[in-house]
C-alpha positions in Angstrom: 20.8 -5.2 7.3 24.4 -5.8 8.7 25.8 -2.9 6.7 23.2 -0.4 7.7 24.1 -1.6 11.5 27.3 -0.7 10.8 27.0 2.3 9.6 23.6 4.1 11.1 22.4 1.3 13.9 25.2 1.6 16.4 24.6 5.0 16.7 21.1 4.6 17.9 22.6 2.1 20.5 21.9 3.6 24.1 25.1 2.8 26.7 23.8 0.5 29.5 25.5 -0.9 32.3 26.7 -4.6 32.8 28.4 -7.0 30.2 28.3 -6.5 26.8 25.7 -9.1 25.3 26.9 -12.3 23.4 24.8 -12.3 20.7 24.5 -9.1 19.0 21.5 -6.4 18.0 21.8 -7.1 14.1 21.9 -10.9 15.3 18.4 -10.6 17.1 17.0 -8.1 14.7 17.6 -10.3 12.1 15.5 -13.2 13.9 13.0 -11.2 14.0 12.7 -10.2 10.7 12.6 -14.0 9.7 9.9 -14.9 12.3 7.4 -13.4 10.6 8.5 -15.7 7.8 8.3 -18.9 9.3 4.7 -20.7 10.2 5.1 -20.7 14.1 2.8 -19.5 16.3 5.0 -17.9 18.7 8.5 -17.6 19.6 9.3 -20.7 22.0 8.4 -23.1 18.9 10.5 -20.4 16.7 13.6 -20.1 18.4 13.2 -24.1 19.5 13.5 -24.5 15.1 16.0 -22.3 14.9 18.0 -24.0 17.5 17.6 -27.4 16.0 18.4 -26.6 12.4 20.7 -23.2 12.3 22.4 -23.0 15.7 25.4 -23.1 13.6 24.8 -19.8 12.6 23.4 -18.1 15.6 25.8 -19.6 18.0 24.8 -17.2 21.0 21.0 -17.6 20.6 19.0 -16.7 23.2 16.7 -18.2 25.3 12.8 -17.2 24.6 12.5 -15.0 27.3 15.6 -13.1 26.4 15.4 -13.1 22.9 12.0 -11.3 24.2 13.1 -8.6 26.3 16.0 -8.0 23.6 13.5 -7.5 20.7 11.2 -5.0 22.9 14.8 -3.2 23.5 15.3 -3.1 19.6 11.6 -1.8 18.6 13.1 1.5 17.5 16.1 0.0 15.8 13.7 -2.0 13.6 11.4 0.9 12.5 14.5 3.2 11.8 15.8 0.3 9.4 12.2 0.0 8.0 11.5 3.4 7.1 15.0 3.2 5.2 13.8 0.7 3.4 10.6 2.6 2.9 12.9 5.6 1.5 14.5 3.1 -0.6 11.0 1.7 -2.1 10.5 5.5 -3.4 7.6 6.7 -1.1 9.0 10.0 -0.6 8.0 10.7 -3.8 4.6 9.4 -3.5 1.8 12.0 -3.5 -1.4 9.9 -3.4 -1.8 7.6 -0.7 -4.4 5.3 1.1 -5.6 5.4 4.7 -7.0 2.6 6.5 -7.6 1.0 10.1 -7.3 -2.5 11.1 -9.1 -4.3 14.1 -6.5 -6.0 16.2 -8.0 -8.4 18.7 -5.9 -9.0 21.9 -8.3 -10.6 24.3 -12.1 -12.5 24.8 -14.6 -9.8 24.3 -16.2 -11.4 27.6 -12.4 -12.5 29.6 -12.2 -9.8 32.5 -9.7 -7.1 31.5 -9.1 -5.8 35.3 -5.8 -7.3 35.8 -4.5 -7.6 32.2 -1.8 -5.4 31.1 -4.2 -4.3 28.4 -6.0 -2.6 30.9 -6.2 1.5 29.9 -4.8 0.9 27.0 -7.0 -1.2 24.9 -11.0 -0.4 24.4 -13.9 -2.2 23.0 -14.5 -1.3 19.5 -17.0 -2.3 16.8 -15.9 -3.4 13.3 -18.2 -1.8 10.7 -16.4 -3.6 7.7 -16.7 -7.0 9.0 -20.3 -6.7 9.0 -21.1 -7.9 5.6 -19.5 -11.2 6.1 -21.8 -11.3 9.9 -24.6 -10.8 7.4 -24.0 -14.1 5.2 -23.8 -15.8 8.1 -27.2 -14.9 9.7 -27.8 -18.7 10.8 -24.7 -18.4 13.2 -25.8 -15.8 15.0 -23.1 -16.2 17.7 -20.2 -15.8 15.2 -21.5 -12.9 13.9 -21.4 -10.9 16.6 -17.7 -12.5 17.6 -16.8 -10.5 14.0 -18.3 -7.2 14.8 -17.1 -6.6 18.5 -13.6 -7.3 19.8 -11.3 -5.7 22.4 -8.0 -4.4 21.5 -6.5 -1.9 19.1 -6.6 -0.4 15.5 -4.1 -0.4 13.1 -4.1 2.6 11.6 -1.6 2.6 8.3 -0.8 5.1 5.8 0.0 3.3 2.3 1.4 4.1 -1.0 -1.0 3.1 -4.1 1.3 0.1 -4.6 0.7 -1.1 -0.8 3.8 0.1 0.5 3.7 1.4 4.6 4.7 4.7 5.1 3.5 5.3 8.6 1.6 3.3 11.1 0.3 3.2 14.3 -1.9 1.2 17.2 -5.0 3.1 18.9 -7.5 2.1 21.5 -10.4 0.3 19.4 -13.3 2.9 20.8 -11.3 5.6 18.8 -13.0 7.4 16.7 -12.3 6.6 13.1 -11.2 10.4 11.9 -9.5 10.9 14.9 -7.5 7.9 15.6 -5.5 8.5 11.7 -5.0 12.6 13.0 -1.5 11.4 13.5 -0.5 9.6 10.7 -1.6 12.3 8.5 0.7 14.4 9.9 3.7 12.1 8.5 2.9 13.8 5.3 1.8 17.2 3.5 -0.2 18.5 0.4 -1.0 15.0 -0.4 -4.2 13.3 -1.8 -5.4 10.4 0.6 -7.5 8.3 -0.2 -10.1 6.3 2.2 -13.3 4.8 2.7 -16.5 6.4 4.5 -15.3 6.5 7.6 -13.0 9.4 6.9 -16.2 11.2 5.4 -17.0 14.8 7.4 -16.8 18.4 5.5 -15.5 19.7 8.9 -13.0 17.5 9.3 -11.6 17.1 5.7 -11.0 20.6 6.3 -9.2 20.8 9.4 -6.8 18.2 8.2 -6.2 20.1 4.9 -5.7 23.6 6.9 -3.0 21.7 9.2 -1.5 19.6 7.0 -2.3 20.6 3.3 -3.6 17.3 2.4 -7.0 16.3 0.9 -8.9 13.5 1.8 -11.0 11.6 -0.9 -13.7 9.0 0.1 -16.9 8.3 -1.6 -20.1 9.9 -0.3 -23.3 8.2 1.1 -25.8 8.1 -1.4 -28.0 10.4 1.2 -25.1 13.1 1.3 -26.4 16.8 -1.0 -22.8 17.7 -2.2 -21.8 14.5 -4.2 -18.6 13.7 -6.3 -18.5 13.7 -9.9 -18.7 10.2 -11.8 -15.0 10.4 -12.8 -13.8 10.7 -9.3 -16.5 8.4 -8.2 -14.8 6.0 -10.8 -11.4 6.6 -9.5 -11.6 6.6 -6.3 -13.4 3.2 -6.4 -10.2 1.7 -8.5 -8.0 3.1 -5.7 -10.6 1.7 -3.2 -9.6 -1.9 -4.3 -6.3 -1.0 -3.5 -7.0 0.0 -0.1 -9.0 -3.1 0.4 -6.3 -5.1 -0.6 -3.3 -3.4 1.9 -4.1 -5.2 5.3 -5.2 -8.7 3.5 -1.9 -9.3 2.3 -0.2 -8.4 5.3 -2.6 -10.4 7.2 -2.2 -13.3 4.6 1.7 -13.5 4.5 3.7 -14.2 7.3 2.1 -14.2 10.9 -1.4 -13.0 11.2 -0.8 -9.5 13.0 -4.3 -10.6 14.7 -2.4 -13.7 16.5 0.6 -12.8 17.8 0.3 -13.9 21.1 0.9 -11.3 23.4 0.0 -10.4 27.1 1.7 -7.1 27.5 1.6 -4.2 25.5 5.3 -3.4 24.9 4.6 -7.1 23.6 2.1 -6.4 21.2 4.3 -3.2 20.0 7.5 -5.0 19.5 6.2 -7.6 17.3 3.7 -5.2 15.2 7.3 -3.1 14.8 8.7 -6.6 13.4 5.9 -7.6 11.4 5.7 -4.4 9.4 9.3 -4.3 9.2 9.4 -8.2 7.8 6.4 -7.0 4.9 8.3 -3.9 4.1 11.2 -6.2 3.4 10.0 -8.6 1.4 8.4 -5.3 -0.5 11.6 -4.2 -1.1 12.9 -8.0 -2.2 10.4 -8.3 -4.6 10.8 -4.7 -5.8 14.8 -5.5 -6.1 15.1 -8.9 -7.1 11.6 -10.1 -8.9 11.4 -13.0 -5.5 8.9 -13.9 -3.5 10.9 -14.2 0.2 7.9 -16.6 1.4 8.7 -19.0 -1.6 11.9 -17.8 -3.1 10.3 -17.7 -6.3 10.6 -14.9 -9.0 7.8 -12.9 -9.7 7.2 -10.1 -11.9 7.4 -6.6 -10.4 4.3 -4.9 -9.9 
Protein backbone atom coordinates (compact mmCIF):
# COMPACT_ATOMS: atom_id res chain seq x y z
CA UNK A 1 0.00 0.00 0.00
CA UNK A 2 3.15 2.24 0.72
CA UNK A 3 4.38 1.78 -2.81
CA UNK A 4 1.18 2.62 -4.46
CA UNK A 5 1.32 5.94 -2.11
CA UNK A 6 4.31 6.66 -3.50
CA UNK A 7 3.69 6.40 -6.66
CA UNK A 8 -0.33 7.26 -7.46
CA UNK A 9 -1.57 8.44 -3.77
CA UNK A 10 0.32 11.66 -3.35
CA UNK A 11 -1.01 12.88 -6.37
CA UNK A 12 -4.50 12.61 -5.18
CA UNK A 13 -3.23 14.62 -2.06
CA UNK A 14 -5.16 18.11 -2.12
CA UNK A 15 -2.70 21.21 -0.72
CA UNK A 16 -4.19 22.54 2.53
CA UNK A 17 -3.05 25.16 4.69
CA UNK A 18 -1.30 24.85 8.20
CA UNK A 19 1.53 22.29 9.29
CA UNK A 20 2.21 19.39 7.67
CA UNK A 21 0.69 16.41 9.71
CA UNK A 22 3.03 14.09 11.89
CA UNK A 23 1.75 10.98 11.07
CA UNK A 24 1.27 10.40 7.56
CA UNK A 25 -1.88 9.34 4.95
CA UNK A 26 -0.40 5.75 4.16
CA UNK A 27 0.14 5.65 8.16
CA UNK A 28 -3.75 6.28 8.84
CA UNK A 29 -4.91 4.46 5.81
CA UNK A 30 -3.15 1.61 6.85
CA UNK A 31 -5.02 1.61 10.35
CA UNK A 32 -7.86 1.56 8.85
CA UNK A 33 -7.48 -1.21 6.68
CA UNK A 34 -6.46 -3.35 9.87
CA UNK A 35 -9.55 -2.08 11.92
CA UNK A 36 -11.75 -3.96 10.23
CA UNK A 37 -9.45 -6.89 11.14
CA UNK A 38 -9.42 -6.63 14.68
CA UNK A 39 -12.69 -7.59 17.10
CA UNK A 40 -13.27 -3.90 18.47
CA UNK A 41 -16.30 -2.34 18.41
CA UNK A 42 -15.24 1.08 17.59
CA UNK A 43 -12.21 3.02 17.24
CA UNK A 44 -11.48 4.42 20.92
CA UNK A 45 -10.95 0.62 22.13
CA UNK A 46 -8.98 0.24 18.60
CA UNK A 47 -6.59 2.87 18.58
CA UNK A 48 -6.36 2.43 22.78
CA UNK A 49 -4.91 -1.55 21.51
CA UNK A 50 -2.91 -0.24 19.11
CA UNK A 51 -1.42 2.18 21.44
CA UNK A 52 -0.65 -0.36 24.03
CA UNK A 53 0.91 -3.05 21.89
CA UNK A 54 2.34 -1.32 18.49
CA UNK A 55 3.01 2.36 19.39
CA UNK A 56 6.44 1.32 18.45
CA UNK A 57 5.41 1.30 15.08
CA UNK A 58 2.99 4.08 14.68
CA UNK A 59 4.92 6.55 16.76
CA UNK A 60 2.71 9.66 15.78
CA UNK A 61 -0.70 8.00 16.37
CA UNK A 62 -3.45 9.95 16.66
CA UNK A 63 -5.91 10.59 19.05
CA UNK A 64 -9.57 9.02 18.30
CA UNK A 65 -11.03 12.04 17.26
CA UNK A 66 -8.21 12.82 14.85
CA UNK A 67 -7.54 9.62 13.63
CA UNK A 68 -11.43 10.28 12.75
CA UNK A 69 -11.48 13.39 10.86
CA UNK A 70 -8.22 12.10 9.04
CA UNK A 71 -9.96 8.89 7.80
CA UNK A 72 -13.19 10.92 6.55
CA UNK A 73 -10.34 13.15 4.68
CA UNK A 74 -8.83 9.84 3.16
CA UNK A 75 -12.33 8.14 2.00
CA UNK A 76 -11.35 8.76 -1.62
CA UNK A 77 -7.72 7.67 -1.17
CA UNK A 78 -8.94 4.37 0.11
CA UNK A 79 -11.41 3.53 -2.75
CA UNK A 80 -8.78 4.64 -5.43
CA UNK A 81 -6.41 2.01 -3.79
CA UNK A 82 -9.34 -0.50 -3.65
CA UNK A 83 -10.43 -0.49 -7.03
CA UNK A 84 -6.60 -1.12 -7.93
CA UNK A 85 -6.81 -3.89 -6.15
CA UNK A 86 -10.04 -4.71 -7.78
CA UNK A 87 -8.13 -4.30 -11.27
CA UNK A 88 -5.52 -6.40 -9.93
CA UNK A 89 -8.16 -9.33 -8.81
CA UNK A 90 -9.10 -9.44 -12.69
CA UNK A 91 -12.66 -8.01 -12.70
CA UNK A 92 -12.15 -6.02 -15.75
CA UNK A 93 -12.41 -8.91 -17.47
CA UNK A 94 -15.41 -10.19 -15.83
CA UNK A 95 -18.63 -10.24 -17.90
CA UNK A 96 -21.21 -11.87 -15.64
CA UNK A 97 -21.82 -10.37 -12.46
CA UNK A 98 -24.22 -10.23 -9.39
CA UNK A 99 -26.29 -7.47 -8.02
CA UNK A 100 -27.62 -7.13 -4.64
CA UNK A 101 -28.77 -4.67 -1.77
CA UNK A 102 -28.03 -4.78 1.79
CA UNK A 103 -30.09 -3.19 4.74
CA UNK A 104 -27.85 -1.06 6.78
CA UNK A 105 -29.41 -0.07 10.16
CA UNK A 106 -28.20 3.28 11.59
CA UNK A 107 -30.76 4.06 14.18
CA UNK A 108 -34.01 2.72 16.59
CA UNK A 109 -36.82 2.34 14.15
CA UNK A 110 -38.92 4.30 16.98
CA UNK A 111 -35.60 6.92 18.39
CA UNK A 112 -36.71 10.41 16.84
CA UNK A 113 -34.72 11.20 13.73
CA UNK A 114 -35.35 15.16 13.90
CA UNK A 115 -32.12 16.21 15.10
CA UNK A 116 -29.86 13.36 13.96
CA UNK A 117 -27.50 13.91 11.20
CA UNK A 118 -29.22 11.06 9.47
CA UNK A 119 -31.92 13.26 8.97
CA UNK A 120 -32.79 13.61 4.90
CA UNK A 121 -30.54 11.32 4.18
CA UNK A 122 -31.63 8.03 5.61
CA UNK A 123 -35.42 6.54 5.11
CA UNK A 124 -37.39 3.80 6.52
CA UNK A 125 -37.22 0.75 4.51
CA UNK A 126 -38.72 -2.77 4.64
CA UNK A 127 -36.52 -5.90 4.33
CA UNK A 128 -38.29 -8.45 2.08
CA UNK A 129 -35.43 -11.12 2.47
CA UNK A 130 -35.42 -11.06 6.12
CA UNK A 131 -38.81 -12.18 6.25
CA UNK A 132 -38.43 -15.83 6.15
CA UNK A 133 -36.36 -15.87 9.23
CA UNK A 134 -39.53 -13.35 10.97
CA UNK A 135 -41.54 -16.24 9.84
CA UNK A 136 -39.71 -19.09 12.04
CA UNK A 137 -40.01 -16.96 14.64
CA UNK A 138 -43.77 -16.35 14.82
CA UNK A 139 -43.83 -16.79 18.77
CA UNK A 140 -41.62 -13.51 19.00
CA UNK A 141 -43.64 -11.45 17.38
CA UNK A 142 -41.76 -8.31 18.53
CA UNK A 143 -38.47 -9.50 16.86
CA UNK A 144 -39.91 -10.11 13.90
CA UNK A 145 -40.98 -7.05 12.99
CA UNK A 146 -37.43 -5.46 14.47
CA UNK A 147 -36.07 -7.83 11.24
CA UNK A 148 -38.38 -6.47 8.59
CA UNK A 149 -38.29 -2.63 9.25
CA UNK A 150 -35.20 -0.51 10.03
CA UNK A 151 -34.06 3.05 9.28
CA UNK A 152 -30.99 3.72 7.40
CA UNK A 153 -29.48 2.83 4.06
CA UNK A 154 -28.92 0.04 1.40
CA UNK A 155 -25.96 -1.36 0.27
CA UNK A 156 -26.16 -1.63 -3.09
CA UNK A 157 -22.97 -3.85 -4.56
CA UNK A 158 -22.03 -4.94 -7.86
CA UNK A 159 -19.99 -8.43 -7.56
CA UNK A 160 -18.02 -10.69 -9.62
CA UNK A 161 -19.21 -14.51 -9.62
CA UNK A 162 -16.29 -15.19 -7.27
CA UNK A 163 -17.58 -12.37 -4.69
CA UNK A 164 -15.29 -9.88 -5.66
CA UNK A 165 -16.77 -5.84 -5.37
CA UNK A 166 -16.66 -3.96 -8.29
CA UNK A 167 -18.82 -1.05 -7.43
CA UNK A 168 -20.84 -0.09 -4.49
CA UNK A 169 -22.85 2.32 -3.11
CA UNK A 170 -25.27 3.58 0.01
CA UNK A 171 -29.03 4.75 -0.75
CA UNK A 172 -31.90 5.88 1.33
CA UNK A 173 -33.64 2.51 2.49
CA UNK A 174 -37.32 3.67 0.96
CA UNK A 175 -35.44 3.39 -2.51
CA UNK A 176 -36.90 1.54 -4.75
CA UNK A 177 -35.10 -1.68 -5.33
CA UNK A 178 -34.58 -1.21 -9.40
CA UNK A 179 -33.85 2.21 -9.01
CA UNK A 180 -31.56 2.51 -6.18
CA UNK A 181 -28.78 -0.18 -8.31
CA UNK A 182 -29.44 2.43 -11.73
CA UNK A 183 -26.03 3.63 -10.80
CA UNK A 184 -24.02 0.87 -10.21
CA UNK A 185 -24.98 -0.60 -13.43
CA UNK A 186 -23.66 2.13 -15.07
CA UNK A 187 -19.98 1.03 -13.78
CA UNK A 188 -20.23 -1.46 -16.47
CA UNK A 189 -21.50 -2.42 -20.12
CA UNK A 190 -22.91 -5.34 -22.23
CA UNK A 191 -22.70 -7.49 -19.29
CA UNK A 192 -24.98 -10.27 -17.84
CA UNK A 193 -26.12 -9.42 -14.18
CA UNK A 194 -27.49 -11.52 -12.35
CA UNK A 195 -30.11 -10.76 -9.36
CA UNK A 196 -32.90 -11.89 -7.41
CA UNK A 197 -36.74 -10.77 -7.97
CA UNK A 198 -36.44 -7.59 -6.97
CA UNK A 199 -34.74 -6.58 -10.23
CA UNK A 200 -37.71 -8.34 -12.07
CA UNK A 201 -39.74 -5.71 -14.55
CA UNK A 202 -39.78 -6.20 -18.65
CA UNK A 203 -39.76 -2.30 -18.73
CA UNK A 204 -37.08 -1.83 -16.75
CA UNK A 205 -34.68 -4.68 -17.88
CA UNK A 206 -35.04 -2.85 -20.95
CA UNK A 207 -34.20 0.48 -20.20
CA UNK A 208 -31.02 -0.64 -18.46
CA UNK A 209 -30.03 -2.81 -21.48
CA UNK A 210 -30.86 0.30 -24.02
CA UNK A 211 -28.54 2.64 -21.74
CA UNK A 212 -26.06 0.48 -20.73
CA UNK A 213 -26.05 -2.76 -22.94
CA UNK A 214 -26.34 -5.03 -20.08
CA UNK A 215 -28.91 -7.75 -19.36
CA UNK A 216 -30.34 -8.50 -16.21
CA UNK A 217 -31.21 -12.20 -15.28
CA UNK A 218 -33.48 -12.96 -12.19
CA UNK A 219 -35.91 -15.78 -11.86
CA UNK A 220 -39.58 -15.13 -12.58
CA UNK A 221 -42.61 -15.42 -10.19
CA UNK A 222 -44.32 -18.49 -10.70
CA UNK A 223 -47.55 -16.14 -11.67
CA UNK A 224 -45.42 -14.30 -14.41
CA UNK A 225 -46.83 -15.55 -18.57
CA UNK A 226 -43.30 -15.21 -20.25
CA UNK A 227 -41.18 -17.72 -18.03
CA UNK A 228 -37.40 -18.81 -18.43
CA UNK A 229 -36.38 -22.00 -19.75
CA UNK A 230 -35.35 -24.80 -17.16
CA UNK A 231 -31.60 -24.47 -18.16
CA UNK A 232 -31.54 -20.85 -17.24
CA UNK A 233 -33.89 -21.44 -14.44
CA UNK A 234 -31.06 -24.05 -13.31
CA UNK A 235 -28.33 -21.55 -13.75
CA UNK A 236 -29.40 -18.81 -12.62
CA UNK A 237 -30.33 -20.54 -9.28
CA UNK A 238 -26.44 -21.91 -8.98
CA UNK A 239 -25.41 -18.25 -9.44
CA UNK A 240 -28.23 -17.25 -7.00
CA UNK A 241 -26.17 -19.06 -4.15
CA UNK A 242 -23.46 -17.03 -5.03
CA UNK A 243 -25.33 -13.86 -4.63
CA UNK A 244 -26.60 -15.10 -1.40
CA UNK A 245 -23.38 -15.74 -0.19
CA UNK A 246 -21.63 -11.98 -1.13
CA UNK A 247 -22.90 -9.77 1.82
CA UNK A 248 -22.74 -12.89 4.56
CA UNK A 249 -19.20 -13.10 4.34
CA UNK A 250 -18.52 -9.51 4.39
CA UNK A 251 -20.92 -9.24 7.15
CA UNK A 252 -19.24 -12.40 8.87
CA UNK A 253 -15.49 -11.26 8.59
CA UNK A 254 -14.22 -8.33 10.11
CA UNK A 255 -16.62 -5.64 11.58
CA UNK A 256 -20.23 -6.16 10.93
CA UNK A 257 -20.95 -3.26 8.30
CA UNK A 258 -24.45 -3.19 10.33
CA UNK A 259 -22.43 -1.97 13.62
CA UNK A 260 -20.19 0.49 12.95
CA UNK A 261 -21.12 2.93 15.25
CA UNK A 262 -21.71 5.97 13.61
CA UNK A 263 -23.70 9.27 14.24
CA UNK A 264 -22.89 11.22 11.17
CA UNK A 265 -23.04 10.40 7.68
CA UNK A 266 -19.58 11.25 6.37
CA UNK A 267 -19.13 8.77 9.42
CA UNK A 268 -21.04 6.02 8.11
CA UNK A 269 -19.32 6.65 4.57
CA UNK A 270 -15.78 6.64 5.69
CA UNK A 271 -15.90 3.46 7.41
CA UNK A 272 -18.15 1.50 4.69
CA UNK A 273 -15.12 3.00 2.26
CA UNK A 274 -12.70 1.15 4.77
CA UNK A 275 -14.60 -1.94 5.25
CA UNK A 276 -14.90 -2.70 1.59
CA UNK A 277 -11.54 -1.72 1.08
CA UNK A 278 -10.20 -4.15 4.12
CA UNK A 279 -12.49 -7.32 2.28
CA UNK A 280 -11.19 -6.47 -1.12
CA UNK A 281 -7.73 -6.93 0.47
CA UNK A 282 -7.85 -9.79 2.13
CA UNK A 283 -9.59 -11.00 -1.49
CA UNK A 284 -6.63 -10.11 -3.07
CA UNK A 285 -4.27 -11.92 -0.04
CA UNK A 286 -6.02 -15.00 -0.47
CA UNK A 287 -6.01 -14.69 -4.23
CA UNK A 288 -2.02 -14.03 -4.01
CA UNK A 289 -0.76 -15.87 -1.29
CA UNK A 290 -3.36 -18.96 -0.39
CA UNK A 291 -3.81 -16.96 3.47
CA UNK A 292 -6.51 -16.22 5.32
CA UNK A 293 -5.53 -12.45 6.77
CA UNK A 294 -8.21 -13.10 9.74
CA UNK A 295 -6.14 -16.21 10.73
CA UNK A 296 -2.93 -16.12 8.81
CA UNK A 297 -3.61 -19.49 7.66
CA UNK A 298 -3.20 -20.95 4.07
CA UNK A 299 -6.09 -21.77 2.25
CA UNK A 300 -6.67 -23.05 -1.13
CA UNK A 301 -7.68 -20.53 -3.81
CA UNK A 302 -11.02 -20.56 -4.90
Amino acid sequence: MIDWYQMEGKALKALSPGAKPEMSDSEVMTLALIMDYLPFPGETQFIGFIRANYGQWFPDLLSQSQFNRRLRKLRHKLEMLRRRWVRQLGAANENSFVIDTKPIKVMGYGRSKRHSDFHGSAGYGYCAARKMSARHAASQAACAIALLKYFGYKLVMLSTLKGVPVAYELVSANTDERKSVEGILETVRNCDIYGDKGFIGQDWQQQIACSTGNRIWTIHHQNQHHQNSSNLRRLISRVRQRIEGVFPEIQNTGRNPERLLNKTVQGLVSHMAAKIASHTLRLLLRDRFSMNVLTFEFVTPS
